[in-house]
BAMAR-699628 format. One record per residue (C-alpha): residue in three letters; chain; z negated, y negated, x negated. Coordinates in steps of 0.1 Angstrom, whole numbers, plus 5000, padded with zeros to 4 digits. Each point is the difference from the previous one (the first is absolute). Layout:
BEGIN
<site><code>ALA</code><unit>A</unit><w>Z</w><v>Y</v><u>X</u></site>
...
END
This chain:
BEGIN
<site><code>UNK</code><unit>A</unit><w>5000</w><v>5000</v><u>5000</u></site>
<site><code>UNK</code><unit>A</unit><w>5009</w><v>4968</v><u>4982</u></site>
<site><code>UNK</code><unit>A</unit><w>4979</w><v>4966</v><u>5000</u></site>
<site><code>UNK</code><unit>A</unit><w>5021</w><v>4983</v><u>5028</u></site>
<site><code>UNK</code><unit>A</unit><w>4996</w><v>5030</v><u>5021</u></site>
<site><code>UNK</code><unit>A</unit><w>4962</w><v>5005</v><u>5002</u></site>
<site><code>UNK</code><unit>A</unit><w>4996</w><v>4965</v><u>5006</u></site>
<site><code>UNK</code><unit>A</unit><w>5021</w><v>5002</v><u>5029</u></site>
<site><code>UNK</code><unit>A</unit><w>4986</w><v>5027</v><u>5012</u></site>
<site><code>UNK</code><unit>A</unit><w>4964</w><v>4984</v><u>4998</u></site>
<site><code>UNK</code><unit>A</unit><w>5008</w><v>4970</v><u>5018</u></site>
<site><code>UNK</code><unit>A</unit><w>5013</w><v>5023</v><u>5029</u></site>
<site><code>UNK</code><unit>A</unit><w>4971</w><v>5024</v><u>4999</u></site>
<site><code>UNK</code><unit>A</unit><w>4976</w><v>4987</v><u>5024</u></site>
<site><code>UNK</code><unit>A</unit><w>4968</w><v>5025</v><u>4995</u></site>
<site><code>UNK</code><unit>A</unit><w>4970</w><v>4982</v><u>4990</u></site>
<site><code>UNK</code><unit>A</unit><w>5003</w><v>4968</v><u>5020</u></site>
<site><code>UNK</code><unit>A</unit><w>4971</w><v>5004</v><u>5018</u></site>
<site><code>UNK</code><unit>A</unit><w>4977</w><v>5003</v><u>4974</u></site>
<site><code>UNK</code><unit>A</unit><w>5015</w><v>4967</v><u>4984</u></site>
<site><code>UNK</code><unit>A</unit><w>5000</w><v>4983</v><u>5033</u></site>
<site><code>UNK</code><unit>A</unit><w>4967</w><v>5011</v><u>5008</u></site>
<site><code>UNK</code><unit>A</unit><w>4982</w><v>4987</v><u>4967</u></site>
<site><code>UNK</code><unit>A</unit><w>5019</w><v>4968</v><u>5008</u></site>
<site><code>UNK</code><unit>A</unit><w>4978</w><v>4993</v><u>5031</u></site>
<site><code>UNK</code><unit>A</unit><w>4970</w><v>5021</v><u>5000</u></site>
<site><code>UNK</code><unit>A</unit><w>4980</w><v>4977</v><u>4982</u></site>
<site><code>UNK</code><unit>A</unit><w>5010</w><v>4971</v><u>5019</u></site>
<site><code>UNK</code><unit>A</unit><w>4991</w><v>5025</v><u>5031</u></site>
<site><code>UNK</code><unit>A</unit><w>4972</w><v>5012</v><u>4987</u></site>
<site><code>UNK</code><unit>A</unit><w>4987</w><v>4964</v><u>4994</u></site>
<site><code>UNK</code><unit>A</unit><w>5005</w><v>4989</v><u>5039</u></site>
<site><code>UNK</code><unit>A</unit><w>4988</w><v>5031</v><u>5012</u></site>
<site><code>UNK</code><unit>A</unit><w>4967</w><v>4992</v><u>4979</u></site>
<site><code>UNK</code><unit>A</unit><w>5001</w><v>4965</v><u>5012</u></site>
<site><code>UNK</code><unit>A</unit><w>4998</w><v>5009</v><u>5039</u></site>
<site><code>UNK</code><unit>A</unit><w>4974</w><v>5026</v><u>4989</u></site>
<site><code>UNK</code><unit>A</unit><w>4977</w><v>4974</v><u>4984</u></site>
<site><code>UNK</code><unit>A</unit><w>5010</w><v>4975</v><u>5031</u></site>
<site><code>UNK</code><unit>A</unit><w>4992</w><v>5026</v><u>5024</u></site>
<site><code>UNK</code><unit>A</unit><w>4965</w><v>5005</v><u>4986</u></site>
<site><code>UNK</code><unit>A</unit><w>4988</w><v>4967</v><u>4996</u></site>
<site><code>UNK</code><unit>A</unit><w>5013</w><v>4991</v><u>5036</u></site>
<site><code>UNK</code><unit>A</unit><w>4981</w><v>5032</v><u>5010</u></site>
<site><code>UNK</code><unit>A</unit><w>4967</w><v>4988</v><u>4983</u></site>
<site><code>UNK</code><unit>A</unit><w>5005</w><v>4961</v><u>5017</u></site>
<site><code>UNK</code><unit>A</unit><w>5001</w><v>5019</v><u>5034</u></site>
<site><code>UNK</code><unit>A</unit><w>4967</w><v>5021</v><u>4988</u></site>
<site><code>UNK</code><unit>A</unit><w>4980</w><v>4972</v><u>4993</u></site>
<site><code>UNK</code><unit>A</unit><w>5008</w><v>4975</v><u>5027</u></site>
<site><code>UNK</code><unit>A</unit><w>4994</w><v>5026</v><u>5022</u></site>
<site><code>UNK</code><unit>A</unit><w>4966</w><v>5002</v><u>4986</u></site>
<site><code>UNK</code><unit>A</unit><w>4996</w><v>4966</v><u>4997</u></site>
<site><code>UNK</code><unit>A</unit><w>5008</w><v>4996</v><u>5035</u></site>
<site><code>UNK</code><unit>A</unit><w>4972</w><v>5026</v><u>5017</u></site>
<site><code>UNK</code><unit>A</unit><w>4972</w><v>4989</v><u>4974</u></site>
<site><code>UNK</code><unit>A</unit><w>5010</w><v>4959</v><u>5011</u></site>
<site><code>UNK</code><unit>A</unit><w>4999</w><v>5010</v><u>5038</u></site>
<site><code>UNK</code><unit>A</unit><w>4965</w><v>5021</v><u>4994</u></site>
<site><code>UNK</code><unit>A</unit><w>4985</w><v>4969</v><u>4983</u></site>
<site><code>UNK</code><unit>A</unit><w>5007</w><v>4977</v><u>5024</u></site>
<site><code>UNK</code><unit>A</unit><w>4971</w><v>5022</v><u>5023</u></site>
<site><code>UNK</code><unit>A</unit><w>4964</w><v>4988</v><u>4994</u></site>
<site><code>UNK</code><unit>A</unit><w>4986</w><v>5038</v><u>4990</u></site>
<site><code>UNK</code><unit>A</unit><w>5028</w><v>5000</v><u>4971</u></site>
<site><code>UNK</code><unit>A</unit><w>4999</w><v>4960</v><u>4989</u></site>
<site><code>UNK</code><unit>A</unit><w>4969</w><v>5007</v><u>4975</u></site>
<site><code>UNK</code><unit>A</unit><w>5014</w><v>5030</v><u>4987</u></site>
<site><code>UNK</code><unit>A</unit><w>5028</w><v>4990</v><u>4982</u></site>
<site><code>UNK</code><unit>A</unit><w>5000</w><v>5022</v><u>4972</u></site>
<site><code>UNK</code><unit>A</unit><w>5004</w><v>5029</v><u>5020</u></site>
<site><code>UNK</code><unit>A</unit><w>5027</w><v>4988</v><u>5017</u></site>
<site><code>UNK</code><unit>A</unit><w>5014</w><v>4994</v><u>4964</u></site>
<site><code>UNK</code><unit>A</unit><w>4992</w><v>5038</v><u>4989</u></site>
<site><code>UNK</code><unit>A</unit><w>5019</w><v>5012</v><u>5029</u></site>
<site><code>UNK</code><unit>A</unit><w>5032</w><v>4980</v><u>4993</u></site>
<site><code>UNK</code><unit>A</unit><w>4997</w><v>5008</v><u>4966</u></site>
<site><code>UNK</code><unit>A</unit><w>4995</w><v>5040</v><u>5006</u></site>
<site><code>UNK</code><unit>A</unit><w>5029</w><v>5000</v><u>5026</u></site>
<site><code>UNK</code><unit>A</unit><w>5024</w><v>4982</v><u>4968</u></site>
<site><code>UNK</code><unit>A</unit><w>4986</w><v>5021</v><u>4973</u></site>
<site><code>UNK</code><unit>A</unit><w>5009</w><v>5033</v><u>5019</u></site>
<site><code>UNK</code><unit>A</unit><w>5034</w><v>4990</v><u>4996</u></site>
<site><code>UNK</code><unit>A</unit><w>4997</w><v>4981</v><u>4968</u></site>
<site><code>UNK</code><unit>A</unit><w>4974</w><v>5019</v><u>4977</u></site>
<site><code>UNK</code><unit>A</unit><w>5001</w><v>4972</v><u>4970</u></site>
<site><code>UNK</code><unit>A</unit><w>4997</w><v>4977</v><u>5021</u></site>
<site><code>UNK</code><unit>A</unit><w>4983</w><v>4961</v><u>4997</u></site>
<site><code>UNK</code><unit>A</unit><w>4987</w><v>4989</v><u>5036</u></site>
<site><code>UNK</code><unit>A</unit><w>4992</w><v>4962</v><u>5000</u></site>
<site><code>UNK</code><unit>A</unit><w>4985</w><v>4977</v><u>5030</u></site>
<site><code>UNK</code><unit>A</unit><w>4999</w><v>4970</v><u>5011</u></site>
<site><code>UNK</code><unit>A</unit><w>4982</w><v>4983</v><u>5032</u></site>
<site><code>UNK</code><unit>A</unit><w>5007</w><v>4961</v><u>5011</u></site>
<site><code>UNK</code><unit>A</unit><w>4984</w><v>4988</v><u>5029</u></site>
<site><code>UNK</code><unit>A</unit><w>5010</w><v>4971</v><u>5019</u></site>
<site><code>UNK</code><unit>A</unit><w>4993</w><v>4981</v><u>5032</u></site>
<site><code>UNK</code><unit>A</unit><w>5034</w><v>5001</v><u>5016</u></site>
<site><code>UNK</code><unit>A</unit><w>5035</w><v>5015</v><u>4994</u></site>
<site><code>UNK</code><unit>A</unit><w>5014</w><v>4965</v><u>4989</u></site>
<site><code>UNK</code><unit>A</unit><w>4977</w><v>4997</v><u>4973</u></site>
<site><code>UNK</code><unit>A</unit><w>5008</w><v>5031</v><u>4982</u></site>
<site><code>UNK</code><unit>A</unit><w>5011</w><v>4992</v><u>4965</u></site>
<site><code>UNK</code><unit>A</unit><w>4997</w><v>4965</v><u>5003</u></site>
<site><code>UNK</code><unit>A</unit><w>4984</w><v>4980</v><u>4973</u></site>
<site><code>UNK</code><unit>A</unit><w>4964</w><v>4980</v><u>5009</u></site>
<site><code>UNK</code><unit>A</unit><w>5008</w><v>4964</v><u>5014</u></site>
<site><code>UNK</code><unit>A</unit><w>4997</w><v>4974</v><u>4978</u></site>
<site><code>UNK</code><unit>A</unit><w>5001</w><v>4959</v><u>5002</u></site>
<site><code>UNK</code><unit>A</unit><w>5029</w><v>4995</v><u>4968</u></site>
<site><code>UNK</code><unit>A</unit><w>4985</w><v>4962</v><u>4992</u></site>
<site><code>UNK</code><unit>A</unit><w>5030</w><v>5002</v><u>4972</u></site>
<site><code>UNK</code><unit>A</unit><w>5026</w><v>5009</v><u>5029</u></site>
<site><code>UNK</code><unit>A</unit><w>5017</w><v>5027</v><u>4976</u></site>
<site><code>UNK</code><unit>A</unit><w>5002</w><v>5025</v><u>5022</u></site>
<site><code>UNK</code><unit>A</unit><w>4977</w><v>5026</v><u>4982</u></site>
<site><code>UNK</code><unit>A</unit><w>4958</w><v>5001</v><u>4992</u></site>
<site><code>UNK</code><unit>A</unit><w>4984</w><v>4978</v><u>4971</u></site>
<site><code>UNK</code><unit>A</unit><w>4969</w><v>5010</v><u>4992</u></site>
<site><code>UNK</code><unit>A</unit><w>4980</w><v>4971</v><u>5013</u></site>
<site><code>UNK</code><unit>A</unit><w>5015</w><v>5001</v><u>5034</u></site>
<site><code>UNK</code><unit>A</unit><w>4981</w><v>5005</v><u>5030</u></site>
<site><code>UNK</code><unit>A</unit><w>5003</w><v>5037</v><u>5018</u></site>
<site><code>UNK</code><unit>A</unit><w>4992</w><v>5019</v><u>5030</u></site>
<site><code>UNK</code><unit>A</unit><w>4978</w><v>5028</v><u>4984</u></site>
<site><code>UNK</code><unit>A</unit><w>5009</w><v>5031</v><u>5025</u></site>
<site><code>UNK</code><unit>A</unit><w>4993</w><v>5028</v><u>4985</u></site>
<site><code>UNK</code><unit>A</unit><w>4966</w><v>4991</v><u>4983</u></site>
<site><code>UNK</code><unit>A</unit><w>5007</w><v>4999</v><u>4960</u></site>
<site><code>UNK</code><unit>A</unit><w>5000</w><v>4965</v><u>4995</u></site>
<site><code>UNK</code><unit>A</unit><w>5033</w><v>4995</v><u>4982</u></site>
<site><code>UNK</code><unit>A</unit><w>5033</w><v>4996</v><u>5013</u></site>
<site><code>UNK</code><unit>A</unit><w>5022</w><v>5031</v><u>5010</u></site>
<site><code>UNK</code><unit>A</unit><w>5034</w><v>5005</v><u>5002</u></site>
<site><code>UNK</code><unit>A</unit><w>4996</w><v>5026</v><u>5024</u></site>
<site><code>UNK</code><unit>A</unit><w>4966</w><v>4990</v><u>5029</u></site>
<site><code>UNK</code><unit>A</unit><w>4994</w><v>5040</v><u>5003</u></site>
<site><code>UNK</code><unit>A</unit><w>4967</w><v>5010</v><u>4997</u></site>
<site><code>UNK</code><unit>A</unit><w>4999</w><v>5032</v><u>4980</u></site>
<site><code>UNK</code><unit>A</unit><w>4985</w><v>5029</v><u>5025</u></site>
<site><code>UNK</code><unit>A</unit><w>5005</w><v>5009</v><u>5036</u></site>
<site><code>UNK</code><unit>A</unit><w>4993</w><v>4972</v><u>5010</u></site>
<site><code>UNK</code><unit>A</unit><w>4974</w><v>4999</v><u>5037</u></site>
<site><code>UNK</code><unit>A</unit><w>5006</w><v>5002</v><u>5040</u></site>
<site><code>UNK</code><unit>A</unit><w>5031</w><v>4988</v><u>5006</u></site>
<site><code>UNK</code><unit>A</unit><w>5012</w><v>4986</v><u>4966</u></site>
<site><code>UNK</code><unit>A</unit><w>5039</w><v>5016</v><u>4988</u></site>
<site><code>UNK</code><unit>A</unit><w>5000</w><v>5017</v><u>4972</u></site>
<site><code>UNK</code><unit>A</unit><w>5031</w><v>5007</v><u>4976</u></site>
<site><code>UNK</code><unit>A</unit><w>4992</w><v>5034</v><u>4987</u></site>
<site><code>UNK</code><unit>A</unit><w>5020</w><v>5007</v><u>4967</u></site>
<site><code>UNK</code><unit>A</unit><w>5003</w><v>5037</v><u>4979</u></site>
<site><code>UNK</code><unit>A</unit><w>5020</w><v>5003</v><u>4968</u></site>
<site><code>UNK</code><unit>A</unit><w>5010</w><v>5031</v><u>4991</u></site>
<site><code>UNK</code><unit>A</unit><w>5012</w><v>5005</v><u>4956</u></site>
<site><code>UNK</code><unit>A</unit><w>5014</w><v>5034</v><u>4998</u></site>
<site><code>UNK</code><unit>A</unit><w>5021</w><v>5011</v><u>4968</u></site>
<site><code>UNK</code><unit>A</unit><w>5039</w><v>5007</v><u>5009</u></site>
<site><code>UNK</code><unit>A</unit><w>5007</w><v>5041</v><u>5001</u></site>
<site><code>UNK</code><unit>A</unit><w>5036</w><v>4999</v><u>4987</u></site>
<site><code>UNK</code><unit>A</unit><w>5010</w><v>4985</v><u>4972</u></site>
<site><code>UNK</code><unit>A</unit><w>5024</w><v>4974</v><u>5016</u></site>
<site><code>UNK</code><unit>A</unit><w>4976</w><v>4966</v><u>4989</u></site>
<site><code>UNK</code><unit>A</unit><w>5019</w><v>5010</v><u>4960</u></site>
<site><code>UNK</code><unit>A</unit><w>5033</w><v>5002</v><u>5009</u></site>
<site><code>UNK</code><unit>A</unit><w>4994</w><v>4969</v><u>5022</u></site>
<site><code>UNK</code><unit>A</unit><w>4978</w><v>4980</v><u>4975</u></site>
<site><code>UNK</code><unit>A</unit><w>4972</w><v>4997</v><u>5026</u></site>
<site><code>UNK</code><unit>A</unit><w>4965</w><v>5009</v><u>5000</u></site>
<site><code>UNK</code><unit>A</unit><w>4983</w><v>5034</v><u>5003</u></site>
<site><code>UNK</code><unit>A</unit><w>4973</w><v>4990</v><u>5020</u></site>
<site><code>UNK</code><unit>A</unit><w>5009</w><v>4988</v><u>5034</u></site>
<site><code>UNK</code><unit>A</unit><w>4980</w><v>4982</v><u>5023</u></site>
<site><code>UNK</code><unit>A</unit><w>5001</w><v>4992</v><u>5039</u></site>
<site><code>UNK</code><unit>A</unit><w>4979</w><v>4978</v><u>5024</u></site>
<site><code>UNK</code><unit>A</unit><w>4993</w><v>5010</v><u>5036</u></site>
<site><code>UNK</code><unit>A</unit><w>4983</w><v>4968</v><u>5020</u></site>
<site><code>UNK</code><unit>A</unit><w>4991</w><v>5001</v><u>5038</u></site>
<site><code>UNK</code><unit>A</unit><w>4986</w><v>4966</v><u>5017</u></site>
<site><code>UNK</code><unit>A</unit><w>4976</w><v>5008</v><u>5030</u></site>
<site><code>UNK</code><unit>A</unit><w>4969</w><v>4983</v><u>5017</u></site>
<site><code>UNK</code><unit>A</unit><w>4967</w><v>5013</v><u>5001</u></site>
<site><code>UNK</code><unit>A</unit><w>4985</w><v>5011</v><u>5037</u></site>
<site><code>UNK</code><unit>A</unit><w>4978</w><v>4974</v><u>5016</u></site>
<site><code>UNK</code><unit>A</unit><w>4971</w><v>5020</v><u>4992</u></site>
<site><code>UNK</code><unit>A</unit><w>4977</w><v>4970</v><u>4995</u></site>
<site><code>UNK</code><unit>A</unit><w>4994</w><v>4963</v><u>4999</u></site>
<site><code>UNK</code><unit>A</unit><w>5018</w><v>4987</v><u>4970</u></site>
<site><code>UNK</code><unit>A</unit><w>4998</w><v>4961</v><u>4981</u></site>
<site><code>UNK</code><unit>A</unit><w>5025</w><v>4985</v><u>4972</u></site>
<site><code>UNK</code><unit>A</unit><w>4982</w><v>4982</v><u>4984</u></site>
<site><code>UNK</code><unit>A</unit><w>5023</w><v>4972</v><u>4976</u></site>
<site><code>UNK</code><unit>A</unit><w>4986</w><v>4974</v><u>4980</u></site>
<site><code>UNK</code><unit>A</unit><w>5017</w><v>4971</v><u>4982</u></site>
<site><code>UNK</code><unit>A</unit><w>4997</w><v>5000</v><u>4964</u></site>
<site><code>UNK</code><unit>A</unit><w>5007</w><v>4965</v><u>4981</u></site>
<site><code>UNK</code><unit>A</unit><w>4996</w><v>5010</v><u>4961</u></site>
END
């Protein structure tokens, strides 16, 4: 068989095309198949704990549950680590006296009209530290009738090794938050005081 021969007859021969073609796209395959993987089970774990978050924020809000906030926060964090062994459950509880008010920064007379707190300015001290907050929440769960923003963070460490190939972290971490107000369960005050410093 000459030289011009075989060559012909390997650009005709059509045997082992499928194993180039397949090495071609299986890591590119591979990758998005990882992807939707890792997707999948952090999309999973978001629906876990804000489905946790959500029955631990609607028992606290009775009056036989609002003192016992760290055994609400064991249960949310035993139904999460079931799923997720390793695991990092963080809370956070912000009460406030109304819906409107949540997040909202303590009032404040700006004497310098600049549209932001100097310290020196008169406040409206709600939440009882004496100094000016960004955010009027009093940390807790709150009393009768106050609304309470009711925050868990879960940190987990990513199964699949998709974070590398995408230059991302390993560690991963999602925040489930639920807003609801406490029963009526008994007579509750707000007390704010202006601060001049």
């Amino acid at each position: 068989m000459t030289r011009r021969s075989f060559i012909h007859c390997l650009r005709r021969n059509e045997s082992g095309n499928a194993i180039v073609e397949f090495a071609l796209t299986a890591p590119l395959f591979l990758l998005i198949l990882m992807g939707i993987f890792d997707f999948s089970w952090q999309i999973y774990g978001k629906q876990v704990l804000q489905g946790a978050v959500s029955k631990a924020a609607r028992d606290a809000t009775l009056e036989g549950n609002a003192l016992n906030q760290a055994a609400l926060d064991e249960k949310v964090r035993q139904k999460v680590l079931n799923v997720f062994k390793d695991g990092e459950v963080t809370f956070v509880r912000k009460a406030y006296d109304s819906y409107s008010e949540v997040g909202q920064p303590e009032a404040f007379t700006d004497s310098n009209n600049n549209g932001q707190y100097d310290a020196g300015e008169c406040f409206e001290d709600v939440n009882g530290n004496a100094s000016w907050d960004a955010d009027r929440g009093q940390t807790g769960n709150g009393g009768a009738e106050d609304v309470v923003l009711y925050t868990a963070t879960l940190e987990i460490d990513r199964v699949l090794p998709v974070w590398k190939m995408m230059g991302q972290s390993q560690q991963s971490s999602m925040t489930a938050t639920t807003v609801l107000r406490n029963q009526p369960y008994n007579a509750a005050t707000s007390t704010k005081q202006v601060i001049c410093t």
